[in-house]
TIRO-2110 file (N, C-alpha, C; in Angstrom, 1 decimal):
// TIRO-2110
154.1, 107.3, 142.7, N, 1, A
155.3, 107.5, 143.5, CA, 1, A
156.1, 106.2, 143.7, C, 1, A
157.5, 106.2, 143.0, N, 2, A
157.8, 105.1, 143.3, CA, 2, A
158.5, 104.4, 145.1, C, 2, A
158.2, 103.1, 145.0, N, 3, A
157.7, 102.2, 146.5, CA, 3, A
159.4, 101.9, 146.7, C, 3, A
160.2, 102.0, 147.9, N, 4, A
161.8, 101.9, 148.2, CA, 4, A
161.4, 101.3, 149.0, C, 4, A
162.1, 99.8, 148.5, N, 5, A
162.5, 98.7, 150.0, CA, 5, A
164.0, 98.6, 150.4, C, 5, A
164.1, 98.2, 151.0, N, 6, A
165.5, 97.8, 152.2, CA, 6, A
165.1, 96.5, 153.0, C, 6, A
166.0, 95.7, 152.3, N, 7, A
166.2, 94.4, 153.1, CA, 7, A
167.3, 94.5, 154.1, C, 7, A
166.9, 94.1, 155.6, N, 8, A
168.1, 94.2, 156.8, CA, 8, A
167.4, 92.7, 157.2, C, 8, A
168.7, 92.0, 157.3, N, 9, A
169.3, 90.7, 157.4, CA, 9, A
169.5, 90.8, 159.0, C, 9, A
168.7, 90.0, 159.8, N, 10, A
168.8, 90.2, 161.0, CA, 10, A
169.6, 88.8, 161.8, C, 10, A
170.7, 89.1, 162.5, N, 11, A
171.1, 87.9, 162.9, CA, 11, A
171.2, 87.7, 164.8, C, 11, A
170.8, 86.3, 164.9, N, 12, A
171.0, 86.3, 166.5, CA, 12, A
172.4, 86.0, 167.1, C, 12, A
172.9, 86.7, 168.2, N, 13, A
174.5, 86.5, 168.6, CA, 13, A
174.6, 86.4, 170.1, C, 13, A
173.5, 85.4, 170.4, N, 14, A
173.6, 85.1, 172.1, CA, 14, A
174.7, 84.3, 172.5, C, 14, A
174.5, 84.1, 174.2, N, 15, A
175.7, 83.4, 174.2, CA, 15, A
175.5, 81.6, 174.3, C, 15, A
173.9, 81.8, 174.4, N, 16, A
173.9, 79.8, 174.4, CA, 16, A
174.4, 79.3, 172.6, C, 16, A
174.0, 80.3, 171.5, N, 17, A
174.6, 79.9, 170.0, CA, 17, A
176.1, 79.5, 170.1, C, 17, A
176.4, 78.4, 169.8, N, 18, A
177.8, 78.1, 169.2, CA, 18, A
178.7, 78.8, 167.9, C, 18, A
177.7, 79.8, 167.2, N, 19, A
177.8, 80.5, 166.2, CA, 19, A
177.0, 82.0, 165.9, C, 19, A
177.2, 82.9, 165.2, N, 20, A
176.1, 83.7, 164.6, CA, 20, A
174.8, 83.0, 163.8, C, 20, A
173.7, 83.2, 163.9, N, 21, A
172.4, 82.6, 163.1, CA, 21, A
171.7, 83.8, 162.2, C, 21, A
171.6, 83.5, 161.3, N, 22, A
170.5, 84.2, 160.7, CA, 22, A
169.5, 84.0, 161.0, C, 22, A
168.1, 85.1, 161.5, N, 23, A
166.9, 85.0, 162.0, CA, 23, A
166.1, 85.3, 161.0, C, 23, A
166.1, 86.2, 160.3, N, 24, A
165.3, 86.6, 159.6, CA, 24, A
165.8, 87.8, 158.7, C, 24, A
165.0, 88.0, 157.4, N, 25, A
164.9, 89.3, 157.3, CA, 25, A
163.3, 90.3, 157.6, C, 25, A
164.1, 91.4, 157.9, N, 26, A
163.2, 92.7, 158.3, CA, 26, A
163.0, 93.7, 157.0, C, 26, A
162.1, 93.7, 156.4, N, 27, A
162.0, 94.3, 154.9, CA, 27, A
161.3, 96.0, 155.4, C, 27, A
161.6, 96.6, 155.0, N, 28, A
161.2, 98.5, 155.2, CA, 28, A
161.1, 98.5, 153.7, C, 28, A
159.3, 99.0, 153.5, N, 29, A
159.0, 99.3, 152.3, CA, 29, A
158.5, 101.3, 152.7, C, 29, A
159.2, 101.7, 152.1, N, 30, A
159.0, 103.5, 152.1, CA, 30, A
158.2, 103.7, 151.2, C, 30, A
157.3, 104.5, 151.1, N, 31, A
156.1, 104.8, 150.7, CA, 31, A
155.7, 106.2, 151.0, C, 31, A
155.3, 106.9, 150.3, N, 32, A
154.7, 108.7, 150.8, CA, 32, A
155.6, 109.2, 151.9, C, 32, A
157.0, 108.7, 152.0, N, 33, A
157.3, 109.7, 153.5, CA, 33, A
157.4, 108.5, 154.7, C, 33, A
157.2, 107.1, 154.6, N, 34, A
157.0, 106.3, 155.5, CA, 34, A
157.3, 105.1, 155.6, C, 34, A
158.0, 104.4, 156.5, N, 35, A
158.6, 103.4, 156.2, CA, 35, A
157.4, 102.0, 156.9, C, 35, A
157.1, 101.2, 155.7, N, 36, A
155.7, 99.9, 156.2, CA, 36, A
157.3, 98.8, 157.0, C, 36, A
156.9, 98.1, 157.7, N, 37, A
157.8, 96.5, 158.0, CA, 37, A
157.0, 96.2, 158.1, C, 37, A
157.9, 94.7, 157.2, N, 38, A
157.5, 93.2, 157.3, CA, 38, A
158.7, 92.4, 158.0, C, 38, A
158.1, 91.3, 158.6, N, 39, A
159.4, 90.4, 158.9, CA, 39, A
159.1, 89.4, 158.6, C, 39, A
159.9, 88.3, 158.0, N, 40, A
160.0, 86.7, 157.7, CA, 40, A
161.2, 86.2, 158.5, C, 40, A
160.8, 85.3, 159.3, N, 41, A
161.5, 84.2, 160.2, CA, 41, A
162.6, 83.5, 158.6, C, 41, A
163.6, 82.8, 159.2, N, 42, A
164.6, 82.1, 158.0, CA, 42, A
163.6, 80.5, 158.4, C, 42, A
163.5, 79.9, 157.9, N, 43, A
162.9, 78.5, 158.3, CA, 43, A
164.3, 77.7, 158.7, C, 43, A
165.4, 77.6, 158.5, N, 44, A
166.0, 77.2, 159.6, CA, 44, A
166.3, 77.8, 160.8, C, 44, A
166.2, 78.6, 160.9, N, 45, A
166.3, 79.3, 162.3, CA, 45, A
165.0, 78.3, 163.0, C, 45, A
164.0, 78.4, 162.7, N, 46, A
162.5, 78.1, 163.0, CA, 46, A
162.6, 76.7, 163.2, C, 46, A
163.4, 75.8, 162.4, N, 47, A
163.5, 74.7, 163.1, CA, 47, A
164.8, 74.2, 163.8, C, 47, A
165.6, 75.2, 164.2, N, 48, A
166.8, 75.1, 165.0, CA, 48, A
166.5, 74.7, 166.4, C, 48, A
165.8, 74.8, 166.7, N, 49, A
165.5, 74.6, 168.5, CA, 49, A
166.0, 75.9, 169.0, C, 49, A
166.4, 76.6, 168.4, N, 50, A
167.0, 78.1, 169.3, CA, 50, A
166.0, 79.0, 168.9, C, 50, A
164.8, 78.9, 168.2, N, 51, A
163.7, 79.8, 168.1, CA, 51, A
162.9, 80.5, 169.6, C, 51, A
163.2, 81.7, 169.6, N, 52, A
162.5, 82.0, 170.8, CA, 52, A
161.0, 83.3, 170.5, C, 52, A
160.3, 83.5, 171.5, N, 53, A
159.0, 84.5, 171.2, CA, 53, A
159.8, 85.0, 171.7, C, 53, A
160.0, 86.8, 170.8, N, 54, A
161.2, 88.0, 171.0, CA, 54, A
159.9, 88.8, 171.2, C, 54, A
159.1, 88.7, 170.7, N, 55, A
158.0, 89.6, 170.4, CA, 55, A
156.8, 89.5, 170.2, C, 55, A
155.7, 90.1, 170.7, N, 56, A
154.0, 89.8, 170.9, CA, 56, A
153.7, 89.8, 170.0, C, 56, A
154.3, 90.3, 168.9, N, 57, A
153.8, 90.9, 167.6, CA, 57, A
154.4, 90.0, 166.5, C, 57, A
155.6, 88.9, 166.5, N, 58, A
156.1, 87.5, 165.7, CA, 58, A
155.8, 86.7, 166.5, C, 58, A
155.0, 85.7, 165.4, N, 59, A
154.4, 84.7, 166.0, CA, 59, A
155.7, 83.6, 165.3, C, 59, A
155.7, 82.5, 166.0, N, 60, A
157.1, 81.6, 165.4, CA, 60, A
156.6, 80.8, 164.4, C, 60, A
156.4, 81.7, 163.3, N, 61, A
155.8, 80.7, 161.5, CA, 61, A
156.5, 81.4, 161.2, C, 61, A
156.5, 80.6, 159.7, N, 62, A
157.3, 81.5, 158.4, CA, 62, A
156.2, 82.7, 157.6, C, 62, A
156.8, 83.2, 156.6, N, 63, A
155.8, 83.8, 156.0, CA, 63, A
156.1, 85.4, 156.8, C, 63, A
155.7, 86.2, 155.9, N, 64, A
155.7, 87.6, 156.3, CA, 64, A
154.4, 88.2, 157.3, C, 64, A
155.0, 88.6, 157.6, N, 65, A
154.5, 89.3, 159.6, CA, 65, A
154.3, 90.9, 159.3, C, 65, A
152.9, 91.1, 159.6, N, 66, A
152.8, 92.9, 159.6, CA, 66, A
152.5, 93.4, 160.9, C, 66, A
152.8, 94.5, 161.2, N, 67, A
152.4, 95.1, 162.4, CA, 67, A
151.1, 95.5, 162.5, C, 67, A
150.3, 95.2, 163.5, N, 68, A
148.5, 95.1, 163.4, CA, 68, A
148.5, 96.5, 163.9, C, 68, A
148.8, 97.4, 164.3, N, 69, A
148.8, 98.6, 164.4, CA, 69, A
149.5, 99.7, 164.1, C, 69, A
149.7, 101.0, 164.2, N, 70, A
150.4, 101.7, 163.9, CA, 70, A
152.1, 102.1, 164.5, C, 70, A
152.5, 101.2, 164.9, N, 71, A
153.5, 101.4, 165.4, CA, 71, A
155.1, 101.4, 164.6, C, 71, A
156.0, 102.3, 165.0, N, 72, A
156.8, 102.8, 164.1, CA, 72, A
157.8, 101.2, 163.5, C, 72, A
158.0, 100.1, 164.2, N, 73, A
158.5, 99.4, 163.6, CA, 73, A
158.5, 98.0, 164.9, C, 73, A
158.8, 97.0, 164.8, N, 74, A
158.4, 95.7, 165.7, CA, 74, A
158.9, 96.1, 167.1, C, 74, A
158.3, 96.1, 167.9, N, 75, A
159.2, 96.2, 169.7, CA, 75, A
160.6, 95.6, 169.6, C, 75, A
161.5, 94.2, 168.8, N, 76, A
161.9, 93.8, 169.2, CA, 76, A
163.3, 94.7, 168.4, C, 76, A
163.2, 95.1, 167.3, N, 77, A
163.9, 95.9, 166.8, CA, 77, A
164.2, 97.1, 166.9, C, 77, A
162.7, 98.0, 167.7, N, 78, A
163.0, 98.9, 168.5, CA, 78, A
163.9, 99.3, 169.4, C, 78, A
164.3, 98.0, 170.2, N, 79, A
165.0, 97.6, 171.3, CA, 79, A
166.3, 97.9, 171.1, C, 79, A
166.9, 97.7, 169.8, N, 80, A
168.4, 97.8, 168.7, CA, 80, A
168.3, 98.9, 168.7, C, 80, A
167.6, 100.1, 168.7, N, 81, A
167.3, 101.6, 167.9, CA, 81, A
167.9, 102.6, 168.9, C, 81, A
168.2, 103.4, 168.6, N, 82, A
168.3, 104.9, 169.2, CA, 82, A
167.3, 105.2, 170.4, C, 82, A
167.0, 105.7, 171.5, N, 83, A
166.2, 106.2, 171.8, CA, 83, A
166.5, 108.1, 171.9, C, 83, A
165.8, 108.5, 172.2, N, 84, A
165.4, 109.9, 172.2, CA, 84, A
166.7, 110.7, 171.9, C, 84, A
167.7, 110.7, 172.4, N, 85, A
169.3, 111.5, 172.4, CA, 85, A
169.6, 110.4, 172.0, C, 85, A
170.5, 109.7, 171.5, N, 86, A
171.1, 109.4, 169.7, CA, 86, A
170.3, 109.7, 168.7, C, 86, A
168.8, 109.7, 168.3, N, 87, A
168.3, 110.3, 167.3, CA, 87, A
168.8, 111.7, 167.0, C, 87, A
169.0, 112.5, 168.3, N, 88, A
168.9, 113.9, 168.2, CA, 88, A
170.3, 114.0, 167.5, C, 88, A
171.1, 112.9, 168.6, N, 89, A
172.8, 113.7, 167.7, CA, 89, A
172.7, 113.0, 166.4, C, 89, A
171.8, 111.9, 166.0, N, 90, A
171.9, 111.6, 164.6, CA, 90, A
171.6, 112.7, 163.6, C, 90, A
170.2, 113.0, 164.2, N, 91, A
169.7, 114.4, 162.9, CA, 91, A
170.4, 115.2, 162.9, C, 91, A
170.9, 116.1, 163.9, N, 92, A
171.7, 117.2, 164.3, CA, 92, A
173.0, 116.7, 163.5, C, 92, A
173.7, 115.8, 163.5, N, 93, A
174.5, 116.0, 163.0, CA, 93, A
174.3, 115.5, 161.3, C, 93, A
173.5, 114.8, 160.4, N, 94, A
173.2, 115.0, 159.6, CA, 94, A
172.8, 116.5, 158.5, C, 94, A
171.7, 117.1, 159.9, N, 95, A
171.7, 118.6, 159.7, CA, 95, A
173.2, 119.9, 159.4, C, 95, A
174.2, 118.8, 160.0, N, 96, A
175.1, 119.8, 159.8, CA, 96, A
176.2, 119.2, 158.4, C, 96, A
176.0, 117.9, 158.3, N, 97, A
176.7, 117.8, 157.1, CA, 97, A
176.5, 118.2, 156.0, C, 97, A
174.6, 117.9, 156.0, N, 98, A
174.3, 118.9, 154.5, CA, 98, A
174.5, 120.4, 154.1, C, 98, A
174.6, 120.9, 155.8, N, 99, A
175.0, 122.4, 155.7, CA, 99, A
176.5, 122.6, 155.2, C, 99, A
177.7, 121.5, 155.1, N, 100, A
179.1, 121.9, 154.8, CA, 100, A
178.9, 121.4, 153.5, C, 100, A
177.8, 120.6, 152.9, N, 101, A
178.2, 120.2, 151.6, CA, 101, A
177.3, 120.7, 150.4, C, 101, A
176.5, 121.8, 151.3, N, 102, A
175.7, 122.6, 150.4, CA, 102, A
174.4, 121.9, 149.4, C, 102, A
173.9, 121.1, 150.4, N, 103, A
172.5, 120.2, 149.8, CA, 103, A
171.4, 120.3, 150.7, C, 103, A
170.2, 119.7, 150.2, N, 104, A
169.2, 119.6, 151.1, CA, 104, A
169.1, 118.4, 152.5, C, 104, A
168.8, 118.9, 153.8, N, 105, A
169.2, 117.7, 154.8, CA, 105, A
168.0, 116.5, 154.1, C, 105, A
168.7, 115.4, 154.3, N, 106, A
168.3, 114.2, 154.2, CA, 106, A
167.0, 113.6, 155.5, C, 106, A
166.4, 113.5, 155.2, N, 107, A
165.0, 112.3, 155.9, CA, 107, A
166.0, 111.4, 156.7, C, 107, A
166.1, 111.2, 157.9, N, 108, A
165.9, 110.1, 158.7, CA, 108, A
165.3, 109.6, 159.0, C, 108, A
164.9, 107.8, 158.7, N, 109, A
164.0, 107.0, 158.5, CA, 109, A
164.1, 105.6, 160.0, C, 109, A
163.3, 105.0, 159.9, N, 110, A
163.6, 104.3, 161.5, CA, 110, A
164.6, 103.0, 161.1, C, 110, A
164.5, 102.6, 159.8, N, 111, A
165.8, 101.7, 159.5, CA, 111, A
167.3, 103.2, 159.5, C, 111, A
167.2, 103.8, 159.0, N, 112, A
168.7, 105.0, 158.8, CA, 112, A
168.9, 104.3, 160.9, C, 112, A
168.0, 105.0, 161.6, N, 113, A
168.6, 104.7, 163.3, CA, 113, A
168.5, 103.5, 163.3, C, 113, A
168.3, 102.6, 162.7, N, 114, A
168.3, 101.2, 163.3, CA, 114, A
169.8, 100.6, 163.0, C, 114, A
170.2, 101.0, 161.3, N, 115, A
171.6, 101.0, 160.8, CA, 115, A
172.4, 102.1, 161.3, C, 115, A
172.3, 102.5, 161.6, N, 116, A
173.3, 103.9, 161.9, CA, 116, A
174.1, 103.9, 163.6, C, 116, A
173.9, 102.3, 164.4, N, 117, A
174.3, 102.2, 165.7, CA, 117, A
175.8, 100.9, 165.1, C, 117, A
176.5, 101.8, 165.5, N, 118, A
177.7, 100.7, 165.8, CA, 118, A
177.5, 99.6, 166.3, C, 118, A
177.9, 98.7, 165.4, N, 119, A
177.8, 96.9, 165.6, CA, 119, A
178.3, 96.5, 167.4, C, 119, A
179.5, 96.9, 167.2, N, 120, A
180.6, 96.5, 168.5, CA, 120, A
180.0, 96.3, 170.1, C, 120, A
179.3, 97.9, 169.7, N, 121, A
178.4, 98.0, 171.2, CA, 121, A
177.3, 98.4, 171.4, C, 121, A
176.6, 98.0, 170.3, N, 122, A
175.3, 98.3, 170.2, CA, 122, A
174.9, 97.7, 171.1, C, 122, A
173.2, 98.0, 171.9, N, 123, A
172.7, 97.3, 173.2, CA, 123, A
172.1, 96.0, 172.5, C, 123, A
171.8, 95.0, 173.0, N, 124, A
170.8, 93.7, 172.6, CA, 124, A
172.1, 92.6, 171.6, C, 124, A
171.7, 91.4, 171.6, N, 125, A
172.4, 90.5, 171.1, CA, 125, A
172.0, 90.4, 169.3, C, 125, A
171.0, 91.2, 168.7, N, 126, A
171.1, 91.0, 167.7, CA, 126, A
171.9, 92.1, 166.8, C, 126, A
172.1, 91.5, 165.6, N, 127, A
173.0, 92.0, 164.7, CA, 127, A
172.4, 92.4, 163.3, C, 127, A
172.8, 93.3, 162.5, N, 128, A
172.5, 93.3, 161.5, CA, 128, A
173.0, 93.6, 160.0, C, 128, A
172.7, 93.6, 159.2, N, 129, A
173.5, 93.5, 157.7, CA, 129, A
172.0, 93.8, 156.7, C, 129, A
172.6, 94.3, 155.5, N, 130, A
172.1, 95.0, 154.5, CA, 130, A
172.6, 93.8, 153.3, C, 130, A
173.5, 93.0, 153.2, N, 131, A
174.4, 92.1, 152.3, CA, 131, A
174.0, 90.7, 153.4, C, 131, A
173.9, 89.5, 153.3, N, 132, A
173.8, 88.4, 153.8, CA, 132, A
176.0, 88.2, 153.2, C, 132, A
176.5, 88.7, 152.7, N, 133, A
177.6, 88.6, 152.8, CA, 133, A
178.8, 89.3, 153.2, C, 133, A
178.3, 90.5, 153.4, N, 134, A
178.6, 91.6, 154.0, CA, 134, A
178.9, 91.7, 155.3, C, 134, A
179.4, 93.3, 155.6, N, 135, A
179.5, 93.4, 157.3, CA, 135, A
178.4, 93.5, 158.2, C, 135, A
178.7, 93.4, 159.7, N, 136, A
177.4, 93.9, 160.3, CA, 136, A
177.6, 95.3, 160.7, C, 136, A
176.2, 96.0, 160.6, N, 137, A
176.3, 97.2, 160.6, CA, 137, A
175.9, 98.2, 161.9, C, 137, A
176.6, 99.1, 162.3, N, 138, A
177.2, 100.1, 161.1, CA, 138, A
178.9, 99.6, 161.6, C, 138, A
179.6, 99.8, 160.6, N, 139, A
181.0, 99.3, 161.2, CA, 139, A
182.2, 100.2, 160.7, C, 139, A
181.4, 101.4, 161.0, N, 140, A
182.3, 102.6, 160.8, CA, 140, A
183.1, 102.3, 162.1, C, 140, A
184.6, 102.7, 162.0, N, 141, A
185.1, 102.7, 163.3, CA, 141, A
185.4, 103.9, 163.9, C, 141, A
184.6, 105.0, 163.3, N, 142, A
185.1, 106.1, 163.7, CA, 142, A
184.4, 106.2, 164.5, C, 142, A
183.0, 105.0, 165.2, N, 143, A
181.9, 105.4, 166.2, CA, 143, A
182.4, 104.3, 167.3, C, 143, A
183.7, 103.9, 167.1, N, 144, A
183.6, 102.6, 168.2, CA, 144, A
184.2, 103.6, 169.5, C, 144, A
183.5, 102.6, 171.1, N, 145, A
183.7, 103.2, 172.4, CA, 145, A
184.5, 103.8, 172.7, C, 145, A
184.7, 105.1, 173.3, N, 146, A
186.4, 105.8, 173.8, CA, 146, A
187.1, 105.1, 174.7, C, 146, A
187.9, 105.2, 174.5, N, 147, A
188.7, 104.7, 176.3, CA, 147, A
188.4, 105.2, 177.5, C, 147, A
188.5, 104.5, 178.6, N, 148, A
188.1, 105.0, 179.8, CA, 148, A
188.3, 106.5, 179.7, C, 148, A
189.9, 106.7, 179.4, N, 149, A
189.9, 108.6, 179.6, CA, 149, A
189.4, 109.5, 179.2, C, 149, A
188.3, 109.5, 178.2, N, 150, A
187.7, 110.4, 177.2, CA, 150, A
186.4, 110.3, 178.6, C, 150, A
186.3, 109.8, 179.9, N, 151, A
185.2, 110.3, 180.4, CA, 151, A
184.5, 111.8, 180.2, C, 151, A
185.5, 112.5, 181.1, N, 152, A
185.4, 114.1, 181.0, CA, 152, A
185.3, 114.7, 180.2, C, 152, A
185.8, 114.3, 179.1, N, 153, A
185.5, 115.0, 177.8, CA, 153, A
184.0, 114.6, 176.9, C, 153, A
183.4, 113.0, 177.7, N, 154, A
182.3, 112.9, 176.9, CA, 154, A
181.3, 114.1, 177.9, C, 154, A
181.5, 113.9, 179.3, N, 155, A
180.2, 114.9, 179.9, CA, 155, A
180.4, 116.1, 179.0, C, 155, A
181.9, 116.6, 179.5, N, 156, A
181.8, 117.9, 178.8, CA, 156, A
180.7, 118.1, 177.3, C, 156, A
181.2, 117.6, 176.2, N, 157, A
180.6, 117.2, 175.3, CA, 157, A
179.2, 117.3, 175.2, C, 157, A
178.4, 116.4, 176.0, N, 158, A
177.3, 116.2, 176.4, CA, 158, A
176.5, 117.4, 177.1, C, 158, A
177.3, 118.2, 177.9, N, 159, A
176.5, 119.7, 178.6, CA, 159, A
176.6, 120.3, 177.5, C, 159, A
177.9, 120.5, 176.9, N, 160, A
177.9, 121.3, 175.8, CA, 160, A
176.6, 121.5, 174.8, C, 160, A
176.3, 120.0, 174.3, N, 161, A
175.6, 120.1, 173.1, CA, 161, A
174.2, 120.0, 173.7, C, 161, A
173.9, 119.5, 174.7, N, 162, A
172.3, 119.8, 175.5, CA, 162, A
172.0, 121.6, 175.6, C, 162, A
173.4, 122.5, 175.3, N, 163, A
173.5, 123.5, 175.8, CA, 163, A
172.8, 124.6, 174.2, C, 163, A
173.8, 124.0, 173.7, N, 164, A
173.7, 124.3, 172.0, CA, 164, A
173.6, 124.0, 171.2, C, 164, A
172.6, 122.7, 170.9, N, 165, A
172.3, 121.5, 169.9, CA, 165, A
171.7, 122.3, 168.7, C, 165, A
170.8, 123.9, 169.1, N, 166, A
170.2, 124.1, 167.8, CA, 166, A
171.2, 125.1, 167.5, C, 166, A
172.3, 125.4, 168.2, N, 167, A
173.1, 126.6, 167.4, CA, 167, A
174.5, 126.4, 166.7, C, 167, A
174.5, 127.1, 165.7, N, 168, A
175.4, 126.6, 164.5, CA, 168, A
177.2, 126.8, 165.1, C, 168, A
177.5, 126.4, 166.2, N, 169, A
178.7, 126.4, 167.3, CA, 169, A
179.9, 125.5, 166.3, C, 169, A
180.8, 126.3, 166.1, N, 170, A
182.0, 125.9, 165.5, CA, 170, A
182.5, 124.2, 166.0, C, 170, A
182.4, 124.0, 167.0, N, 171, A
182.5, 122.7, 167.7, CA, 171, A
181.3, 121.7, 167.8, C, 171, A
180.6, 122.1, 167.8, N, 172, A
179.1, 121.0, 167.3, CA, 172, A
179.7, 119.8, 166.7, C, 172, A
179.8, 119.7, 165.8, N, 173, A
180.1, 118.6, 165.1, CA, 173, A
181.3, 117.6, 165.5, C, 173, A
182.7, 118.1, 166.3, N, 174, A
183.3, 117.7, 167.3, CA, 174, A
182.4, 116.9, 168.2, C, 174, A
182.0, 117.7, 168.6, N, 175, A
180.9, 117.2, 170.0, CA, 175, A
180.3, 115.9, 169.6, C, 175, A
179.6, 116.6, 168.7, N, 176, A
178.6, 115.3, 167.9, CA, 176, A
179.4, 113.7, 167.6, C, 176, A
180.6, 114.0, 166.8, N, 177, A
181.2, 112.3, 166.4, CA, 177, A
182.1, 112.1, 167.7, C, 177, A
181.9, 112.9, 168.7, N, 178, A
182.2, 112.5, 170.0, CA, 178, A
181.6, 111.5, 171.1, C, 178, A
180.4, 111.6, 170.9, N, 179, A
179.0, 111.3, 171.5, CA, 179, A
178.1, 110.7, 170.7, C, 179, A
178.6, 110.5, 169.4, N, 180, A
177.6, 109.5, 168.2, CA, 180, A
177.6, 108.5, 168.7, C, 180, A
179.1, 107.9, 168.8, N, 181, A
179.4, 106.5, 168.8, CA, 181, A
179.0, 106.0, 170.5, C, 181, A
179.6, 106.4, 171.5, N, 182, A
178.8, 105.6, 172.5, CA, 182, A
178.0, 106.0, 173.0, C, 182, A
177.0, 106.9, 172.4, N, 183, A
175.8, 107.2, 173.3, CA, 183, A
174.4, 106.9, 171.9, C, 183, A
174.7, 106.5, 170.7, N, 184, A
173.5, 106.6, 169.9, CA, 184, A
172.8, 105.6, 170.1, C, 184, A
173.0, 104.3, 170.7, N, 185, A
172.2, 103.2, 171.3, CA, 185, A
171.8, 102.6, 172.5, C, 185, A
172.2, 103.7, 173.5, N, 186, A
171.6, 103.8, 174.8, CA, 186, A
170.3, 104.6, 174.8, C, 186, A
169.3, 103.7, 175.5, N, 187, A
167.9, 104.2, 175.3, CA, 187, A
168.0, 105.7, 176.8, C, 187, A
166.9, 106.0, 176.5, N, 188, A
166.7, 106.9, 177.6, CA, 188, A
166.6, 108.7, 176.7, C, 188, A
165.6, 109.3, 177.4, N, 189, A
166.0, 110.8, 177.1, CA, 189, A
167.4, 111.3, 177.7, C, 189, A
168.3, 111.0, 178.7, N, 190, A
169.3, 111.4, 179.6, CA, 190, A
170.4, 111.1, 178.4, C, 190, A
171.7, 111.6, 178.1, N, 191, A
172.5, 111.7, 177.5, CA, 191, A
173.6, 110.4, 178.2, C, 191, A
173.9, 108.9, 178.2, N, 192, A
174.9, 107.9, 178.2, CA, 192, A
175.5, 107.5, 177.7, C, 192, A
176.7, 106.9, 177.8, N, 193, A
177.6, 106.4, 177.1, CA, 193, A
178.3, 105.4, 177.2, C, 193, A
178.9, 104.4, 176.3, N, 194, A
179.6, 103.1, 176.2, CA, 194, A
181.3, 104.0, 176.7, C, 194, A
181.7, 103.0, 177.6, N, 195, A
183.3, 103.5, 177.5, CA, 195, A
184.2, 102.0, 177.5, C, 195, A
185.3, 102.1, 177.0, N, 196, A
185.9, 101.1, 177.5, CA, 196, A
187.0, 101.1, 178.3, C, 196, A
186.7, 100.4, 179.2, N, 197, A
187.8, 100.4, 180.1, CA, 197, A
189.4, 100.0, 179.7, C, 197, A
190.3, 99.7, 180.4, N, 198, A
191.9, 99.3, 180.0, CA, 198, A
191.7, 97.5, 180.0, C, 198, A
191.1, 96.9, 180.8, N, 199, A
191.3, 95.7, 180.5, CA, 199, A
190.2, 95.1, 179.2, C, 199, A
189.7, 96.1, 178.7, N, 200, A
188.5, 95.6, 177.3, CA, 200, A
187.3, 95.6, 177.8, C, 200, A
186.9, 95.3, 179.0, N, 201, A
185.6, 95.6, 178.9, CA, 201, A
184.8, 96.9, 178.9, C, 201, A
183.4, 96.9, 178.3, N, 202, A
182.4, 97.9, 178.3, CA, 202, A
182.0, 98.2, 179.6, C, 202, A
181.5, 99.9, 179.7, N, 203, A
181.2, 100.1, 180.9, CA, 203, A
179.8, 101.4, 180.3, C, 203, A
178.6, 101.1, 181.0, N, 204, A
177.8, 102.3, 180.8, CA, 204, A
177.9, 103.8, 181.9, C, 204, A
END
C-alpha cells in the first residue's frame, strides 16, 4: 500500500517576533487509513533565542520527534484544529459536496482540519503553509469572519443545522459556508463564532 506524506510548514506569528519565523515542519505520513506525525524544529529557529517548550511532547533539539503514544497528532497543533462542531460542519459539508458531484465522500484526515481553518482568524499564533513559498493556509476568503450584522443569522444558522445536520435540507449547505468560516476553529462541543465588528476588530 502505497505510504502519503504531507509536509505543513509551520510558522510562529507572536507578538514579541519582529517578523513571521519559520518553526518547523510537521510531516503527516498516511498509512492503512492513518495519519503517523513527525515534527523537526528549523535549527534556526532553535538557535534564535525565541525558542520556547510549546509542548511536553517537543523537546527543543533538532531531528525528528514522534509521538510516544497514541495520540491523534502533537497537543500543540491540536490547539490550531477544529474541535468537535467545526469537524462536524467540515464532514457534513464535504458529505454534501460529493453528493452534488456524484462521487464517493472523501476521508477527512487530522491535517485536512488542521488545513482547512482560515488563516485570518484561526485561534493560536501559529500559522501554516503546505509551499515554504506559498500562502498560509487555508486562505479561501469565502471563510473569512461576517460582520458584526450576520449575528442573527449565524445563531439562526446554527439552531438550524444542530436541528438537521443529518437531513438532506435544501439550505444545509447555505448554513454550512455560513458557520464554516467563523465557527471551524473555536474549540468546544457548543456551536461559536468569530465576528467582526465595524471598527476591525474580532469578537467571539
Amino acid at each position: 500500500m502505497k505510504n502519503e506524506k504531507k509536509e505543513i510548514f509551520i510558522y510562529a506569528d507572536w507578538a514579541e517576533l519582529e517578523r513571521v519565523q519559520l518553526m518547523g515542519i510537521l510531516t503527516a505520513d498516511r498509512l492503512r487509513g492513518k495519519e503517523i506525525f513527525s515534527f523537526a524544529y528549523n535549527d534556526d529557529w532553535l538557535e534564535s533565542g525565541n525558542a520556547k517548550m510549546l509542548d511536553p511532547d517537543l523537546g527543543l533539539f533538532s531531528g525528528n520527534q514522534y509521538l510516544k503514544d497514541d495520540k491523534p497528532n502533537f497537543g500543540l497543533f491540536l490547539d490550531s484544529s477544529p474541535d468537535r462542531w467545526g469537524r462536524v460542519l467540515m464532514k457534513r459539508r464535504e458529505a454534501i459536496h460529493a453528493k452534488s458531484e456524484n462521487r464517493p465522500v472523501n476521508a477527512l484526515y487530522e491535517s485536512d482540519f488542521l488545513l482547512g481553518v482560515y488563516d485570518l482568524h484561526r485561534m493560536g499564533a501559529l500559522r501554516f503553509k503546505t509551499d515554504p513559498d506559498g500562502v498560509f493556509l487555508d486562505n479561501n476568503k469565502d471563510y473569512s469572519a461576517p460582520p458584526w450584522i450576520s449575528i442573527r443569522k449565524l445563531e439562526y444558522a446554527s439552531l438550524e443545522l444542530e436541528k438537521n445536520i443529518e437531513k438532506d435540507s435544501p439550505d444545509l449547505l447555505k448554513w454550512l459556508n455560513l458557520l464554516i468560516a467563523p465557527g471551524s476553529s473555536l474549540g468546544g462541543a457548543r456551536p461559536k463564532a468569530s465576528v467582526q465588528h465595524a471598527d476591525g476588530s474580532f469578537w467571539i
